[in-house]
C-alpha positions as CSV (number, residue, x, y, z in Angstrom):
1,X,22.2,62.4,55.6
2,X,24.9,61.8,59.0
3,X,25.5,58.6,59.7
4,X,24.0,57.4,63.2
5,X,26.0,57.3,66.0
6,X,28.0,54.1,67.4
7,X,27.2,55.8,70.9
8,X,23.9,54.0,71.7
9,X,24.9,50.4,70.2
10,X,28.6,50.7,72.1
11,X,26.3,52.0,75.4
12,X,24.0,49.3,75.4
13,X,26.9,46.4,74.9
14,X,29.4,47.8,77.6
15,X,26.7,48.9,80.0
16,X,24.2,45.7,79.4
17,X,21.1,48.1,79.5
18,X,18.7,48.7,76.7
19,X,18.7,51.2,74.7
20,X,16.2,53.0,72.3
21,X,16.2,51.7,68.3
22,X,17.4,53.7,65.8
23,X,13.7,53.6,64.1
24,X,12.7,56.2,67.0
25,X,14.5,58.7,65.4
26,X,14.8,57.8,61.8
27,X,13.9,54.6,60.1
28,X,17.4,52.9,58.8
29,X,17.2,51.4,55.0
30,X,18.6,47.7,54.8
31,X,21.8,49.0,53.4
32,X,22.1,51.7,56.2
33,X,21.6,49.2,58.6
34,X,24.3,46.9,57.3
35,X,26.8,50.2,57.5
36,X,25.9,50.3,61.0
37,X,26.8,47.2,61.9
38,X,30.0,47.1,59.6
39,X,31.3,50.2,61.5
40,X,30.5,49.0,64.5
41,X,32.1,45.7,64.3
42,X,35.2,47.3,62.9
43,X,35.0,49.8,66.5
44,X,34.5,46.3,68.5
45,X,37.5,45.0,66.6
46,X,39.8,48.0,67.3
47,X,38.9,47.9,70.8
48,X,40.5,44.5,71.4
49,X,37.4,41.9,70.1
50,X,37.9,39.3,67.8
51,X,35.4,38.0,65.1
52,X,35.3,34.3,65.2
53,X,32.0,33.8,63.1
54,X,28.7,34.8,62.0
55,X,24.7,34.1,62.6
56,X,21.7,34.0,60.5
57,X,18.7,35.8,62.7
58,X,14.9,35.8,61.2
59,X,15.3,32.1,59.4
60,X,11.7,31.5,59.8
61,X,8.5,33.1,58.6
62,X,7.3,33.6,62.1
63,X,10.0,35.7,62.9
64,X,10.3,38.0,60.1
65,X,6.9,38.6,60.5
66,X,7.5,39.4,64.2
67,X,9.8,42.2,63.2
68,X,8.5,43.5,59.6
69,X,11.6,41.9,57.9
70,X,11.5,40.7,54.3
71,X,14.0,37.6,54.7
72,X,17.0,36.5,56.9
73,X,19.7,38.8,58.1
74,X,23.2,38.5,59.9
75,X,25.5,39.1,62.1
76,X,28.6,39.1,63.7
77,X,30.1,36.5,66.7
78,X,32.8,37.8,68.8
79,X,35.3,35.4,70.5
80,X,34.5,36.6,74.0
81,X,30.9,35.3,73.8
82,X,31.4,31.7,73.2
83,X,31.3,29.6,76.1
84,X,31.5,25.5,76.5
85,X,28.7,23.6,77.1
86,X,27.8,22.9,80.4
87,X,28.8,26.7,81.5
88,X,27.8,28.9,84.0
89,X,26.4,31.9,82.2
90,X,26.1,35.1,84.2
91,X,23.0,37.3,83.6
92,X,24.5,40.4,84.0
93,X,26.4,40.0,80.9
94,X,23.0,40.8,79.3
95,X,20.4,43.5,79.4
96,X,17.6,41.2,78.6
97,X,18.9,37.4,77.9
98,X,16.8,34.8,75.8
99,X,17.7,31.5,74.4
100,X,17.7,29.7,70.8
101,X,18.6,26.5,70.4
102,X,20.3,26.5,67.3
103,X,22.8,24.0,65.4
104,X,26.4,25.2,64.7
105,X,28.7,24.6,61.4
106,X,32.1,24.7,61.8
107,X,33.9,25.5,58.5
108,X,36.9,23.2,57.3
109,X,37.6,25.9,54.5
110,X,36.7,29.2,52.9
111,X,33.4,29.9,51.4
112,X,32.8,33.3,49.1
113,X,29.8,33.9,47.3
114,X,28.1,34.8,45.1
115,X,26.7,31.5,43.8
116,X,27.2,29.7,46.7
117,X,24.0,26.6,46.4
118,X,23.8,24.3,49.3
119,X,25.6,21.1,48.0
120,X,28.9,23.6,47.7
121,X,28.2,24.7,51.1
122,X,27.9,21.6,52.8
123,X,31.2,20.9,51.3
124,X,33.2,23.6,53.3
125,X,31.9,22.6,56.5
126,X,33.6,20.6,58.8
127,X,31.6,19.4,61.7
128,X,28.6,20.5,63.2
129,X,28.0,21.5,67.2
130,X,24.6,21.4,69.2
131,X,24.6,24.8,70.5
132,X,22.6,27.9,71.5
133,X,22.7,31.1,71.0
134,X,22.4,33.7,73.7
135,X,20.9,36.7,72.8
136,X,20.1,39.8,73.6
137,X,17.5,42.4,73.9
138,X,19.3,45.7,73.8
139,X,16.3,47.9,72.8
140,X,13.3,49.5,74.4
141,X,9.8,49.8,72.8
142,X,9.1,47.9,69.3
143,X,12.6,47.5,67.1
144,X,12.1,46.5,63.4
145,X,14.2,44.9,61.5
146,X,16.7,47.3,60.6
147,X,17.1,48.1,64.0
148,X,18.3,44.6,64.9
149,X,20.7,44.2,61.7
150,X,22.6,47.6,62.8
151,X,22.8,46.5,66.3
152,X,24.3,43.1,64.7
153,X,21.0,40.8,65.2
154,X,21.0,41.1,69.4
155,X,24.2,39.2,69.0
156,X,25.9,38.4,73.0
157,X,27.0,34.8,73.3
158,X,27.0,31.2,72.2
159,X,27.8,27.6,74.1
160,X,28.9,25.3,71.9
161,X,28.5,21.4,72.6
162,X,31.0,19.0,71.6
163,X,32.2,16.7,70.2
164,X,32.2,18.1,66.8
165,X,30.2,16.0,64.5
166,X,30.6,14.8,60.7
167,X,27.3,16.4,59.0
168,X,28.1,15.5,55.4
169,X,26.1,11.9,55.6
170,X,23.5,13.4,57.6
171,X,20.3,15.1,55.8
172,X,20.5,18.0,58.7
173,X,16.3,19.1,58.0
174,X,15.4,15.9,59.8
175,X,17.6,16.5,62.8
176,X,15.2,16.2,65.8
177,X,15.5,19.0,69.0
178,X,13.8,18.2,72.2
179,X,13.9,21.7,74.0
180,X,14.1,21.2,77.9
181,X,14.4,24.1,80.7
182,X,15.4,22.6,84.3
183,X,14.5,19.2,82.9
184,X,11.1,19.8,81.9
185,X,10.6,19.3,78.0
186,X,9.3,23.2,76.6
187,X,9.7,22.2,73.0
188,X,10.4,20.2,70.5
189,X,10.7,20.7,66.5
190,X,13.5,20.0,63.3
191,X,15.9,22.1,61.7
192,X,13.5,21.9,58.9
193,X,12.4,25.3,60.7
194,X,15.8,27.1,60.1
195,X,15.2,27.6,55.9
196,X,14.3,24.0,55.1
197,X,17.8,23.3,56.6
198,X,20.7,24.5,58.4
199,X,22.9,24.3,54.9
200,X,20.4,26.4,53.6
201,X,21.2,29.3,56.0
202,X,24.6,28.3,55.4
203,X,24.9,29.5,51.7
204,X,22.3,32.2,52.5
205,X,24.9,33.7,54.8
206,X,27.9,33.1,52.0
207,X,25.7,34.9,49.2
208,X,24.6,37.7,51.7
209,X,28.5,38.7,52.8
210,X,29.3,39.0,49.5
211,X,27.2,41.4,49.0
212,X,28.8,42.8,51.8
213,X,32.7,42.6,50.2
214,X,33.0,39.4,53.3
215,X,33.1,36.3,53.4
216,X,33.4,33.1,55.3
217,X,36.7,31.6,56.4
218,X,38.2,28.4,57.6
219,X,37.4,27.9,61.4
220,X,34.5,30.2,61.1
221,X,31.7,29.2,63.5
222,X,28.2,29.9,61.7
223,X,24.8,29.7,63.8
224,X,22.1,28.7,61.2
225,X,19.2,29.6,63.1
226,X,16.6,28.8,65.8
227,X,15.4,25.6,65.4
228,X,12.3,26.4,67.9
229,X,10.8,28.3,70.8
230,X,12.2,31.4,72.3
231,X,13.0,30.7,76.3
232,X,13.7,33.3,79.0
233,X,15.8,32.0,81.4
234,X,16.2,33.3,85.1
235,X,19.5,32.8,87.6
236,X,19.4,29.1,88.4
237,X,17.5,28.0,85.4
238,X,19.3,25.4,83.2
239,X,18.7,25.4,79.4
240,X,19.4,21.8,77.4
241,X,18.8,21.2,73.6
242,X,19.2,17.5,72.9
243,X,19.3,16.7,69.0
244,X,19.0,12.9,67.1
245,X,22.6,12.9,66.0
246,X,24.6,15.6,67.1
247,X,24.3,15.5,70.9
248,X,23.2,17.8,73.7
249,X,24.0,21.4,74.9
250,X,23.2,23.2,78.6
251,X,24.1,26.3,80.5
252,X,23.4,27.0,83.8
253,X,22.1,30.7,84.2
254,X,23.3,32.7,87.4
């Protein structure tokens, strides 16, 4: 059976238009999915882009429900999506943009599963970042889930707050968000959402790579996970999540 083409995923990234899922044609298996998304990181890499981390995507019931998925998946972060906080973001950089407010791990040394359990995870990392993750909707009609993992999880763009926090005192499940778009709170929750915790997705994401032949390096940025609502900005909107202990994040949307 041919591989699918990098065509359609390559299009919809360069051309920041949507494109139709795979599933149209012929519904991906997890592992075919994953080969997509290895090849076309490796094309994204010999065209100049540079892999500075990874994501967990679906790290909630809700959402694998949403897309028929049967647990968390991941993906690749390129260096020339990460922006500071307090950045201008331009739309057009996106077929369809939406927001996450997520919490970031920085990693202080290597991590390679299989094995990994969350008190070895903590471990590696070496500060955490209020951040969110900027993704985007590159397909038409209903995806599934192995559309998104070949597509590499609607990964675009993350701002990263500063400074970098110490998490290894802090019990990261009880970290409070309050969710605010143009200074009106829209949500708020814990990272109890993302897996029970943020170091959960963590060592979910070592164990998964290795499946994978990968795995996580020092300096690595990780995004665990959306901690709560979805939010749709529009040009001029301005997006803020504001955790207990690790700070505050916003972009400005043009």
């Amino acid at each position: 059976m041919s591989e699918p083409s990098l065509d359609p995923f390559l299009r919809a990234r360069a051309e920041h238009r949507a494109v139709t899922p795979p599933s149209e044609t012929r519904a991906l298996s997890r592992d075919e999915a994953y080969a997509v998304q290895d090849r076309l990181r490796a094309e994204l890499v010999r065209r100049g882009e540079r892999v500075i981390g990874w994501k967990a995507g679906f790290t909630s019931k809700a959402t694998q429900a949403m897309f028929g998925a049967d647990g968390p998946v991941c993906g690749f972060l390129l260096g020339s999506g990460v922006y500071a906080g307090g950045s201008e973001v331009p739309v057009s950089r996106f077929a369809t943009v939406v927001v996450e407010a997520e919490i970031a791990l920085v990693l202080g040394r290597d991590l390679a599963g299989p094995g990994v359990a969350p008190p070895q995870a903590l471990l590696a990392v070496e500060g955490g970042l209020p951040a969110l993750e900027l993704v985007d909707f590159r397909y038409t009609g209903t995806p599934g889930a192995t559309d998104l993992i070949a597509d590499g999880v609607y990964a675009n763009a993350i701002v990263l707050g500063s400074p970098l926090s110490a998490v290894r005192h802090l019990d990261l499940a009880l970290e409070g968000l309050v969710y605010e778009l143009n200074g009106a709170v829209a949500a708020t929750n814990t990272a109890a959402e993302v897996m029970g915790s943020p170091i959960n997705s963590l060592a979910w994401i070592a164990n998964h790579l290795a499946e994978r032949g990968l795995s996580l390096r020092a300096g690595d940025v990780v995004m665990t996970g959306s901690v709560s609502a979805l939010l749709r900005p529009r040009p001029g909107d301005t997006i803020r999540a504001t955790y207990t202990r690790l700070g505050s994040v916003t972009a400005r949307f043009v």
